[in-house]
C-alpha atoms as an extended CHARMM CRD file, in Angstrom:
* protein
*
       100  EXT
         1         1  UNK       CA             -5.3360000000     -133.5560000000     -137.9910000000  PROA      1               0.0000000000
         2         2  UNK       CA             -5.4680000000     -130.4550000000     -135.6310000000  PROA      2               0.0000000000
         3         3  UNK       CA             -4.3610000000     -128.6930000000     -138.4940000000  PROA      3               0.0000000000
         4         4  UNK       CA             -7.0110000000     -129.7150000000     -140.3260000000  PROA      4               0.0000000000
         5         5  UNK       CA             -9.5220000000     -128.6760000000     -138.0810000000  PROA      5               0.0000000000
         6         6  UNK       CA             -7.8090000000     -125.1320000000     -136.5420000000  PROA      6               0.0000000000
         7         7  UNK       CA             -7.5510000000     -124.6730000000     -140.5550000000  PROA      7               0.0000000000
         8         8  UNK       CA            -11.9870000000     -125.5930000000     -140.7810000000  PROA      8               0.0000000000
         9         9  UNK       CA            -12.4830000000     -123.1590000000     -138.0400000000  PROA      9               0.0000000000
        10        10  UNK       CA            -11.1340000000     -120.6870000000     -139.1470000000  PROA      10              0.0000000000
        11        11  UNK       CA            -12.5240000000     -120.7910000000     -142.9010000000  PROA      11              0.0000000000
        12        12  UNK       CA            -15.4840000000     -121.2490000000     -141.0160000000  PROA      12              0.0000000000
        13        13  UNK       CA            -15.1720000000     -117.5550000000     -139.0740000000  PROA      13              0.0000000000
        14        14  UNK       CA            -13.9840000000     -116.1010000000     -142.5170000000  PROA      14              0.0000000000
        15        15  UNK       CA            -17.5510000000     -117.3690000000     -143.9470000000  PROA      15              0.0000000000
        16        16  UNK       CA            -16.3590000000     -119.9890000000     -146.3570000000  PROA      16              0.0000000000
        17        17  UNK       CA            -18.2550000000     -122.9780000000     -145.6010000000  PROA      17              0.0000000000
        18        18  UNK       CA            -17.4380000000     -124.7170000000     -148.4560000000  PROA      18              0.0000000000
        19        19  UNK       CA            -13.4850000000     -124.4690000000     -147.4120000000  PROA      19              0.0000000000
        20        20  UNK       CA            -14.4470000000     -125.0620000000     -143.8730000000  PROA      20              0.0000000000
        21        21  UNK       CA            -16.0340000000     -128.5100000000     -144.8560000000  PROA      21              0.0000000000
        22        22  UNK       CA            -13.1220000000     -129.1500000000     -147.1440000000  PROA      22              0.0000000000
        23        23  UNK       CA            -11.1110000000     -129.0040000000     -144.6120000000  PROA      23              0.0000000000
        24        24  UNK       CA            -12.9820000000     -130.6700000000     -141.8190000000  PROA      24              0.0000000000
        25        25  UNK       CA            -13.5310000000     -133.5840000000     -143.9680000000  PROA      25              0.0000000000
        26        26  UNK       CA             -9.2720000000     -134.1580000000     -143.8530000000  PROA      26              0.0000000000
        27        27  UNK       CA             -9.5120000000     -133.9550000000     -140.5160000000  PROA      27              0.0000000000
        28        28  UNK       CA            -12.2460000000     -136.6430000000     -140.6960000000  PROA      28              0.0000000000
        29        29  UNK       CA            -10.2160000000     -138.6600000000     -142.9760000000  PROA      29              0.0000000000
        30        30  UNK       CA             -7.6890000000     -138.9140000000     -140.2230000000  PROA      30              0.0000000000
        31        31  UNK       CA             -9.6420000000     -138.8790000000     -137.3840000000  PROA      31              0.0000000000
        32        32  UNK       CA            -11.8210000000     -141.7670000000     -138.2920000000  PROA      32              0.0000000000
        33        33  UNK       CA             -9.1880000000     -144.4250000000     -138.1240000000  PROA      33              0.0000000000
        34        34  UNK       CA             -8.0280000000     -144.0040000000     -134.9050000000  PROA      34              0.0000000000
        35        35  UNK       CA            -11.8490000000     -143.1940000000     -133.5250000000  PROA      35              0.0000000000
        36        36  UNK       CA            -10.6080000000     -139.7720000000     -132.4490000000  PROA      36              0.0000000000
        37        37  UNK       CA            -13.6960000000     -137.9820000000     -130.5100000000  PROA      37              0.0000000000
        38        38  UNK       CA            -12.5550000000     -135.2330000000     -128.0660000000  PROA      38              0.0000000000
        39        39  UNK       CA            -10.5560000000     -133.3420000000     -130.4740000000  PROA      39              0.0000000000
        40        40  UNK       CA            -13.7820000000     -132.8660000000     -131.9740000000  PROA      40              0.0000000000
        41        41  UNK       CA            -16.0130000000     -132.0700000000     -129.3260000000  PROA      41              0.0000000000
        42        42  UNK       CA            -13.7600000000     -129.5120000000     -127.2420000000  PROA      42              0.0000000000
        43        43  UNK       CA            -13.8540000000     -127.3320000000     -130.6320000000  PROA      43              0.0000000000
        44        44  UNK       CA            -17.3870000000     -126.3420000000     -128.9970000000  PROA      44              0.0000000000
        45        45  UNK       CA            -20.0960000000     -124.9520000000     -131.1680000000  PROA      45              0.0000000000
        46        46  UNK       CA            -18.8180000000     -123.9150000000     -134.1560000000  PROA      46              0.0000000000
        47        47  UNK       CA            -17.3330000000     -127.7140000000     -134.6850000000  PROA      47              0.0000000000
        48        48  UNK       CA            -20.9920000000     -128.7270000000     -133.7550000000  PROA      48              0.0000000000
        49        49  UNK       CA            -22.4610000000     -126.6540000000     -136.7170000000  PROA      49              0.0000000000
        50        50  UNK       CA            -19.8550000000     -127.4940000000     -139.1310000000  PROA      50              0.0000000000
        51        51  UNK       CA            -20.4980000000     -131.3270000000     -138.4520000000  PROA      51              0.0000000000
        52        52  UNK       CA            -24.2570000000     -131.2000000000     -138.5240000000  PROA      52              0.0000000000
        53        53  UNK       CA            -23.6030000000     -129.6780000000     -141.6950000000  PROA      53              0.0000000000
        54        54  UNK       CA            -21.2290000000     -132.0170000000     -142.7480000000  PROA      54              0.0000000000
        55        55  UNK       CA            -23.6780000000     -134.9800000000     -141.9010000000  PROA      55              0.0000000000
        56        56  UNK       CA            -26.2970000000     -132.9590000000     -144.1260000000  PROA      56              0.0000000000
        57        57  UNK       CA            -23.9100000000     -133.7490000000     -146.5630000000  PROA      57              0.0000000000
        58        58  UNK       CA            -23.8450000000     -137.4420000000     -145.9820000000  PROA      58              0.0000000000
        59        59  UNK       CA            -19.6950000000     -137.0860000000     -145.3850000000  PROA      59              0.0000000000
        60        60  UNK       CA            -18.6430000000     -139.9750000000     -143.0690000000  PROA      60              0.0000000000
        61        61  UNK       CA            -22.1010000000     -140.3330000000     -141.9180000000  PROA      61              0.0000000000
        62        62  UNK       CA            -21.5330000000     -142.9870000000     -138.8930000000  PROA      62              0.0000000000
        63        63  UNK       CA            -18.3170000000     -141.2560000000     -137.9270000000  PROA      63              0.0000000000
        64        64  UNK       CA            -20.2030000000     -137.7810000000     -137.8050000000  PROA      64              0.0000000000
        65        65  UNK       CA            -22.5960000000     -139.3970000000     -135.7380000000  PROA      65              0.0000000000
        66        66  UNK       CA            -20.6840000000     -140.8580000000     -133.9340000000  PROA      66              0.0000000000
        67        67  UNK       CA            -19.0590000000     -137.2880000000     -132.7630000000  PROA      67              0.0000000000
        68        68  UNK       CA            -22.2230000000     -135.5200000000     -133.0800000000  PROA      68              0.0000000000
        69        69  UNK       CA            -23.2320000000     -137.5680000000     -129.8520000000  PROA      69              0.0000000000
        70        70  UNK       CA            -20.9110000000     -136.9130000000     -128.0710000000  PROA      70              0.0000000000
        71        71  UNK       CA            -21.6700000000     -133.0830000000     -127.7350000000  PROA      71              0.0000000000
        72        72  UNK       CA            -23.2600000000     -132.1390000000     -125.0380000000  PROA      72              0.0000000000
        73        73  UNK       CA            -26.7960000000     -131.1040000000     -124.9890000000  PROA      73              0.0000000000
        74        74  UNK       CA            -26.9620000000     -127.4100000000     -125.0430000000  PROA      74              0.0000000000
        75        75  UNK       CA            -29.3530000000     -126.4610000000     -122.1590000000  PROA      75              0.0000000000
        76        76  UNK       CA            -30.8710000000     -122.8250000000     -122.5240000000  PROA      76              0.0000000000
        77        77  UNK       CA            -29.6410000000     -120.2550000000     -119.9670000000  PROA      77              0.0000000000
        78        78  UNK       CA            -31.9770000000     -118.4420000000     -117.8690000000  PROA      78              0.0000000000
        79        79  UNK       CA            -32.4800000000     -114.9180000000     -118.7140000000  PROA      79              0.0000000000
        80        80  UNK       CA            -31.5930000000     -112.0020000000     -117.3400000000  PROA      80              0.0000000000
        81        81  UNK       CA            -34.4130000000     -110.8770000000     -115.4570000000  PROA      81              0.0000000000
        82        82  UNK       CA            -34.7860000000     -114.0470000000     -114.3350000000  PROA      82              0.0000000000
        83        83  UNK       CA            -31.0660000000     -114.4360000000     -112.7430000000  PROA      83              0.0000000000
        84        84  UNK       CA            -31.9280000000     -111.4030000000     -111.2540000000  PROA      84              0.0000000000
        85        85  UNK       CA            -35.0380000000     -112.1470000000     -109.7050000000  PROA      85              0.0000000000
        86        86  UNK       CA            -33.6440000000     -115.1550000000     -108.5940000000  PROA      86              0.0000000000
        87        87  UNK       CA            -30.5870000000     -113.3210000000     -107.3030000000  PROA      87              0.0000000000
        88        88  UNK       CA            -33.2760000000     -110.7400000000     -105.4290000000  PROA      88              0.0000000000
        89        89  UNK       CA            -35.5870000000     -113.4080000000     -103.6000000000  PROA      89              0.0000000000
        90        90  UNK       CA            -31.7170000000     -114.5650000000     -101.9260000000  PROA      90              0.0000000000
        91        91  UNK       CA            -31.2080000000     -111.2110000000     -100.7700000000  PROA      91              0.0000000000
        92        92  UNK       CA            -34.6150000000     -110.2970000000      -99.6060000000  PROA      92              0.0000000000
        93        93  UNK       CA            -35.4010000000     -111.6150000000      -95.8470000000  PROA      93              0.0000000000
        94        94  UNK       CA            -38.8900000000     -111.0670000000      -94.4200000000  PROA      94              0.0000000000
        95        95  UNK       CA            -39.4380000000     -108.2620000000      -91.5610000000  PROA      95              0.0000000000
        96        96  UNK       CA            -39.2330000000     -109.1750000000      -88.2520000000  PROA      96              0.0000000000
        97        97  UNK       CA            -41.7480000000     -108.9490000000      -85.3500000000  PROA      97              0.0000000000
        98        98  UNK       CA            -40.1120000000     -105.6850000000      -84.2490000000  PROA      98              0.0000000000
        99        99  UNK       CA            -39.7410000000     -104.1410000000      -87.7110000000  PROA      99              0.0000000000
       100       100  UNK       CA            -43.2800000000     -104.7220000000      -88.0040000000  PROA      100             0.0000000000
């Protein structure tokens, strides 16, 4: 099964979809048994595109949702100038009476 899904990841980075699904529905096949989750899910983002694709598909449909829940929610990351703002207003300290 890890095969199976290094193997989808990597067709997936080479731009064959079609392989990558091929190959992520094995690992499916012989994940779904066993109600194997986390092998899944620590794949990361790639694994969570390939599935959302593969439920598009309608390929195990209760076992992709299954494992499609069980991502976590992506939460958008401040940016930049915002860090850094935030990162300024720590550094900054107000004037004193005597730098006044």
């Amino acid at each position: 099964m890890e095969l199976a899904i290094v193997k989808a990841l990597a067709l997936e980075a080479l731009r064959d979809t079609d392989g990558a699904l091929e190959a992520l529905r094995q690992a499916l096949t012989l994940g779904e048994p066993e109600g194997y989750v986390r092998i899944f899910v620590d794949e990361g983002a790639v694994m969570g595109r390939l599935l959302h694709e593969a439920a598009s598909r309608g390929m195990t449909p209760e076992y992709v949702g299954k494992l499609l829940a069980a991502f976590p929610e992506e939460k958008p990351m401040p940016s930049v100038s915002a860090r850094a703002q935030s990162r300024e207003n720590e550094l900054v300290e107000p004037l004193s009476e005597r730098e006044l």
